[in-house]
C-alpha positions in Angstrom: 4.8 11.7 -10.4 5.2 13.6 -6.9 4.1 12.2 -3.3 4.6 13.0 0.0 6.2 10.1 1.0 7.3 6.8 -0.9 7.7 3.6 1.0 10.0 1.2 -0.6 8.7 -2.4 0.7 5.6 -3.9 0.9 6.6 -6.1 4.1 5.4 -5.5 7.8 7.5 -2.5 8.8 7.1 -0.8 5.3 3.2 -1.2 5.9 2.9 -0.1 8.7 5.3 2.7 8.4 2.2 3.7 5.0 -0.6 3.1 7.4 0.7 5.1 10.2 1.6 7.9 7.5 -1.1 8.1 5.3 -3.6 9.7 7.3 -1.7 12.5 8.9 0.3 13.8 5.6 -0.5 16.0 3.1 0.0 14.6 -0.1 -0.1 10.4 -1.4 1.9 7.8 0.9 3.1 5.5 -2.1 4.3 1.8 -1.2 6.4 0.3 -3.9 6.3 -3.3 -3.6 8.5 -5.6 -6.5 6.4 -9.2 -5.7 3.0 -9.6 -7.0 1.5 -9.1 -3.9 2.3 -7.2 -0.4 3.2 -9.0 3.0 6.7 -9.8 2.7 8.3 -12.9 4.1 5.5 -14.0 6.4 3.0 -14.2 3.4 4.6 -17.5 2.9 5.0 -18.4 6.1 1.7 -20.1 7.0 2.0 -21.0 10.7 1.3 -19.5 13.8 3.7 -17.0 15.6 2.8 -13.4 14.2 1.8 -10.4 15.2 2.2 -10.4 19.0 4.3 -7.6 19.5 2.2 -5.2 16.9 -1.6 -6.4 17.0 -1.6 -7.8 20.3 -2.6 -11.6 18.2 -1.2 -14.9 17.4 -1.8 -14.9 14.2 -0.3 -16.8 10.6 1.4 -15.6 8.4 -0.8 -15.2 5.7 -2.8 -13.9 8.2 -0.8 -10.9 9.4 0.6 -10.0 6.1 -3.6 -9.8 4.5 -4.5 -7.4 8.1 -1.0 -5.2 7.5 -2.2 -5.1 4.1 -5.8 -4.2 4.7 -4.7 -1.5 7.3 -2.4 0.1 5.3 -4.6 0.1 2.4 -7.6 1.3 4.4 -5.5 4.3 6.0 -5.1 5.9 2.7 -1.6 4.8 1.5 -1.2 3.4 -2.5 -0.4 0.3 -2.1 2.0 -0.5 -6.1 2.9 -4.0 -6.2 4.8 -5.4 -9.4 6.9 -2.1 -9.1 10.5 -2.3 -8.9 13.4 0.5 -7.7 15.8 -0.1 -9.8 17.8 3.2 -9.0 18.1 7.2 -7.8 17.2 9.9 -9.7 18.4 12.3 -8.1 17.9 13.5 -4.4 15.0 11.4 -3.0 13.7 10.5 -6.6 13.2 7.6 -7.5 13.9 5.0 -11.1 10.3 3.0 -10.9 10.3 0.0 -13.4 7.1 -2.1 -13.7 4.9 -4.0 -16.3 3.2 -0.2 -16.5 6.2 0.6 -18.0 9.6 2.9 -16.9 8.8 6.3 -14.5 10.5 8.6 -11.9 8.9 9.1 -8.0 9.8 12.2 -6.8 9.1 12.4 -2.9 9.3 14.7 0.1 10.2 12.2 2.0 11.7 8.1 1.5 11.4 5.2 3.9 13.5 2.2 2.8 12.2 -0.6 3.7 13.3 -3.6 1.7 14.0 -6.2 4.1 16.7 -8.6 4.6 17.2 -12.0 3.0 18.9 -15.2 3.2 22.6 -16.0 2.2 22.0 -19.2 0.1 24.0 -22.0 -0.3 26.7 -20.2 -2.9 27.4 -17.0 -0.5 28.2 -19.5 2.4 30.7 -21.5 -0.2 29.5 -24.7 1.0 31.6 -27.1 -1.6 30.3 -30.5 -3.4 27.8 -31.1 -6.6 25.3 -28.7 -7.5 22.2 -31.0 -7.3 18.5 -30.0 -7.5 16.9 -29.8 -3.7 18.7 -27.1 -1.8 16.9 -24.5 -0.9 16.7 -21.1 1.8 13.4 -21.0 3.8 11.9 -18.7 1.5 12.3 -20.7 -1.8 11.2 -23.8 0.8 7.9 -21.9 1.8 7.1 -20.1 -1.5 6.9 -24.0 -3.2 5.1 -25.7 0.3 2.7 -22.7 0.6 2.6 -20.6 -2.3 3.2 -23.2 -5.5 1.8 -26.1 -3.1 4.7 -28.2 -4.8 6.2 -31.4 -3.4 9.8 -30.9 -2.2 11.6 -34.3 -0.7 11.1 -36.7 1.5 14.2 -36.8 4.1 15.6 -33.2 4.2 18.9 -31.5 6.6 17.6 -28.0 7.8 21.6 -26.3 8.2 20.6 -24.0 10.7 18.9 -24.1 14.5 17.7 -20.5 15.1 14.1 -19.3 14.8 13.7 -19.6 10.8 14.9 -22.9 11.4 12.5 -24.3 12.6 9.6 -22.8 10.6 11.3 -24.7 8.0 11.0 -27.5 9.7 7.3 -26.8 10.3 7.2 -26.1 6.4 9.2 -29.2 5.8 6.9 -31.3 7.7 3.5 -29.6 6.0 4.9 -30.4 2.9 5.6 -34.7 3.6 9.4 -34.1 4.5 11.4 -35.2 7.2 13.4 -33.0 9.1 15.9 -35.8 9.7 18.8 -33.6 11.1 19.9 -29.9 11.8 22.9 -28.7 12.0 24.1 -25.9 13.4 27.9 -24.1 14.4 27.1 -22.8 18.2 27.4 -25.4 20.9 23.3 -24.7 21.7 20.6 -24.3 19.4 19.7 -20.7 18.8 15.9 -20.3 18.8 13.8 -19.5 22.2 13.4 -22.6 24.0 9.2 -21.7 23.8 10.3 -22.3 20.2 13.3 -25.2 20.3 11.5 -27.3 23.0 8.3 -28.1 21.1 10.3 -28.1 18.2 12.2 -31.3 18.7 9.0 -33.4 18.9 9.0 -32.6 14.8 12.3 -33.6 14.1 13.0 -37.4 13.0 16.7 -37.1 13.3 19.1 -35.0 15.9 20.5 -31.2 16.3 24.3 -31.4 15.3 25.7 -28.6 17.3 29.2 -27.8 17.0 29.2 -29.0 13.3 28.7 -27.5 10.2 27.8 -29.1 6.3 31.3 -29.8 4.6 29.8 -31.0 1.2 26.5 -31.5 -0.7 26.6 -34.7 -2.7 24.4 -36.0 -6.1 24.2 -35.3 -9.3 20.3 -34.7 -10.7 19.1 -34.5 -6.8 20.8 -34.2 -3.3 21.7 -38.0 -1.8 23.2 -37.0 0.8 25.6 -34.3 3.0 28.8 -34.9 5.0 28.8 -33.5 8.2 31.5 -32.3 10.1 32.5 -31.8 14.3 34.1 -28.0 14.5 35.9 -29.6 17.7 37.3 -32.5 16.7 37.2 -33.1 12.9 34.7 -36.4 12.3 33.4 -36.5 9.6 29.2 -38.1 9.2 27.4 -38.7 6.4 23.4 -38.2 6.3 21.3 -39.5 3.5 18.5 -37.0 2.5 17.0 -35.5 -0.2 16.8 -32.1 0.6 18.8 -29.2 2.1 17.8 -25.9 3.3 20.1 -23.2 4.3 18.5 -21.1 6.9 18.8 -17.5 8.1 22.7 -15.9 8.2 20.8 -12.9 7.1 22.0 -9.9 5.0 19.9 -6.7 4.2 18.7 -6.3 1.1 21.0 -2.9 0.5 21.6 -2.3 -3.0 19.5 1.0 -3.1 21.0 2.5 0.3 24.5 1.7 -1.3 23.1 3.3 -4.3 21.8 6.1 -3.0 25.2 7.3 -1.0 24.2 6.3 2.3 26.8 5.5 5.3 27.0 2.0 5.5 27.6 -0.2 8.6 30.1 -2.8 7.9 29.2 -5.2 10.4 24.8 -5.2 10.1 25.7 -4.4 6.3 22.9 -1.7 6.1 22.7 1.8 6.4 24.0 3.8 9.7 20.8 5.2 11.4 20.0 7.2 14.5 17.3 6.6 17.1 14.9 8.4 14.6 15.9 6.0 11.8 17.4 8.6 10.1 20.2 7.9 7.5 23.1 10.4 5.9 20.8 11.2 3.4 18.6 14.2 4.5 14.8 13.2 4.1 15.3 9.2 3.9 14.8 6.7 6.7 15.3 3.5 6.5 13.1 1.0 8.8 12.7 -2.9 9.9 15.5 -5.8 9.1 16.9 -3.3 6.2 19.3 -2.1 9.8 18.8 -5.1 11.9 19.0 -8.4 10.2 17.1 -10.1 10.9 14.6 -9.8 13.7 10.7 -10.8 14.1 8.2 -9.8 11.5 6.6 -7.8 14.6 9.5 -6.0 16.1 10.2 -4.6 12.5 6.6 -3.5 11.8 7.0 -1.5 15.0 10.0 0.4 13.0 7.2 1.3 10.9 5.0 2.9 13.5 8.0 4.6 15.2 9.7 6.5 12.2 6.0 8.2 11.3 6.3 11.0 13.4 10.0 11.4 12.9 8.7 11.8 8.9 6.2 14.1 9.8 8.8 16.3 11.3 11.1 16.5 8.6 8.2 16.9 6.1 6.9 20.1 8.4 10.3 21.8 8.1 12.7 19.3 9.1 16.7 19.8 9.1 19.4 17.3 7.8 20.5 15.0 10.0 23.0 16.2 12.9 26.5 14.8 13.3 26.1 12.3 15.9 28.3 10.1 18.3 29.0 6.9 16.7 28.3 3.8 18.6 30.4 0.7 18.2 30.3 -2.6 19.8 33.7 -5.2 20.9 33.7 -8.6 20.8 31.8 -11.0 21.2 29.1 -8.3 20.0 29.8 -8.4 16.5 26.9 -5.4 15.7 25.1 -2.8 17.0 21.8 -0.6 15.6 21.0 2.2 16.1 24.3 3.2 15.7 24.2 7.3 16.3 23.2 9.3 19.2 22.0 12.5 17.7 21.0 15.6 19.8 17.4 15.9 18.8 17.2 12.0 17.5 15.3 10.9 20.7 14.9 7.0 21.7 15.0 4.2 20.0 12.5 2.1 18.9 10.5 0.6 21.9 13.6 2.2 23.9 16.2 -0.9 22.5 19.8 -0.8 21.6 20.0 -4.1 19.8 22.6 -6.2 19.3 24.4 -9.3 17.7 26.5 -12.1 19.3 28.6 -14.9 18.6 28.6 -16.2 22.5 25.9 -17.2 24.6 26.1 -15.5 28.1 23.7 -15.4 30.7 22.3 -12.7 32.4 24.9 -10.1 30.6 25.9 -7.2 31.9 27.1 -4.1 29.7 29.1 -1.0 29.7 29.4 1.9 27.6 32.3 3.8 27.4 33.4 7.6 25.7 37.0 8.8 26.1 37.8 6.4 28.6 34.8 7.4 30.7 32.2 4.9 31.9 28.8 6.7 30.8 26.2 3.8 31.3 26.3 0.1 32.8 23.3 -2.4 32.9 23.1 -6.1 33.4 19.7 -7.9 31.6 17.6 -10.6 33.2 17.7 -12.1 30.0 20.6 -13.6 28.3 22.5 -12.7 25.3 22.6 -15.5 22.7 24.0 -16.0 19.1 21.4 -16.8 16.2 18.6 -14.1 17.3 18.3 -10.2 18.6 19.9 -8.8 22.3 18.2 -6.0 23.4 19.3 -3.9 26.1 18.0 -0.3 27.2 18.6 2.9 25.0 19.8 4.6 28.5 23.0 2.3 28.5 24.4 5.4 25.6 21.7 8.0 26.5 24.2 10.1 28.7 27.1 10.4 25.7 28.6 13.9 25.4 27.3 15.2 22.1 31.2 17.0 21.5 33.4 13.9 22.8 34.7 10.7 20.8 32.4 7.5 19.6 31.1 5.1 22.3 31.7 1.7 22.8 29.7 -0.7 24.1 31.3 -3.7 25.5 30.5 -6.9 27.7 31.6 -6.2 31.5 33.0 -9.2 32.8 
């Protein structure tokens, strides 16, 4: 089959992305989504805390993902759950595998937008048996809220930024105990609107400056050993349950698939501030190139590549060779990562950031070929476990023939 545009993921910035598209192309906006049903993460995610940003609500989970879905759905856009990418086909076609059987996509125009997920216990080689009862957030929510199955009764949440504590808000739904976190940076990670309130759920304390050393018990978890980063004691807690939370990745095995130039340090694909990747014709959108921020801030990817689509589907070029922007220490990533001469902004006018150090009230620099090109200091601070923002204009001013850009911490 042929459409104008195929959306690949069915969560908040791949929705929003079809509903924004479908009523202003020619041609079908088809969103291919591999789970059952469309949403994405906050489907399961059945508290409070979405949609601020996008719908101007505070809304559930459940919630947001049914309106997203609804909207989308009511703009025109094919919404294909059950339906798996499994590969390329050639130049923006696509290898569709579903119960309906085995097809190719072929599309004017691609917007990848599969998400990001979290590293489980096995990618973050934490040692000891291999009991039943650890879990990430998502398998933790898609049992509480989806399966409504019982998980423990005394669980360790490893992990204090935002995820983190809707787990514990899961965990506590569910019957659990939250009866420690524990967490590698000397603060918790979360907002304090978030952390603060927070606390009054937990039954045990945040272990900052620690991290989990071993899981121990043979049919189900009995306990974890904890461990001081600074000065090597060693704790044991009894529980029942673990859950390993965010230390996201992107789901990228179709932009590696498809060719597309990688960012080693956000491990997805290099865009510009049009969200345009190598590839000529495919975008790529939401925590797929910034893992991992809010469910809102990602759905407004989706409404900010639509008219970058519509251009390149009215005559659009391949993407121009742009200045690459790179980050030092202690920023450990960067997105958007090209200024390109006709690429524009960036979404909601951000460059956003990673860090491994809290400091307050930062301020940045931007340098090309030894030149200082932007400075600005945020009123906000820069903290490890969630998204820095700072304004597009720190990089705007780069000379479109000189050398890459970097971005650094002005101290």
């Amino acid at each position: 089959m042929r459409v104008a545009v195929a959306v690949i993921g069915g969560g908040p910035s791949g929705l929003t992305a079809a509903a924004a598209l479908a009523p202003v192309v020619e041609g079908e906006v088809l969103v291919l989504e591999r789970e059952a049903h469309t949403g994405g993460i906050p489907r399961h995610s059945d508290h409070l805390g979405y949609g601020m940003r996008d719908l101007k609500r505070f809304v559930s989970g459940p919630t947001y993902a049914r309106r997203l879905t609804e909207t989308a759905r009511d703009a025109g856009a094919r919404l294909e759950t059950e339906a798996m990418v499994t590969g390329w086909g050639g130049e923006r076609t696509l290898e569709v595998t579903s119960p309906r059987g085995r097809r190719l996509v072929e599309a004017d125009a691609v917007v990848l937008a599969t998400g990001a997920r979290e590293r489980p216990r096995s990618a973050r080689l934490i040692p000891g048996d291999r009991p039943d009862g650890v879990y990430t957030t998502g398998q933790l929510q898609n049992l509480v809220h989806v399966r409504h199955a019982a998980v423990g009764s005394r669980a360790v949440v490893v992990g204090a930024e935002l995820v983190s504590w809707s787990a514990v808000l899961t965990l506590r739904e569910s019957g659990c105990a939250t009866v420690a976190m524990v967490s590698a940076y000397p603060h918790s990670e979360s907002y304090a609107a978030f952390r603060i309130p927070g606390r009054a759920l937990l039954r045990g304390p945040v272990l900052t400056r620690s991290r989990v050393v071993s899981v121990d018990g043979k049919r189900r978890v009995r306990s974890v050993t904890v461990e001081n980063l600074d000065t090597g004691a060693r704790s044991t807690i009894d529980c029942d349950t673990v859950v390993t939370t965010g230390d996201w990745i992107p789901d990228h095995e179709l932009a590696r698939t498809a060719g597309l130039a990688m960012d080693a340090a956000t491990r997805g694909p290099v865009v510009d501030a049009s969200l345009r990747t190598s590839a000529p014709g495919v975008f790529a959108v939401g925590n797929l190139v910034h893992p991992v921020d809010t469910a809102d801030a990602a759905a407004l990817d989706g409404r900010h590549v639509a008219p970058r689509v519509v251009q390149w589907l009215a005559g659009g070029r391949a993407v121009p060779a742009g200045i690459r922007i790179r980050c030092r220490a202690p920023l450990r990533w960067v997105t958007p990562q090209l200024v390109s001469p006709d690429g524009g902004v960036a979404p909601r006018g951000d460059l956003l950031f990673w860090v491994d150090e809290y400091h307050h009230a930062p301020r940045l620099r931007a340098v090309q070929d030894g030149r200082t090109i932007g400075t600005t200091r945020t009123p906000w601070p820069a903290a490890p476990g969630r998204i820095y923002r700072a304004p597009w204009s720190l990089v705007a001013d780069a000379d479109p023939a000189g050398g890459d850009v970097a971005v650094e911490l002005a101290i």
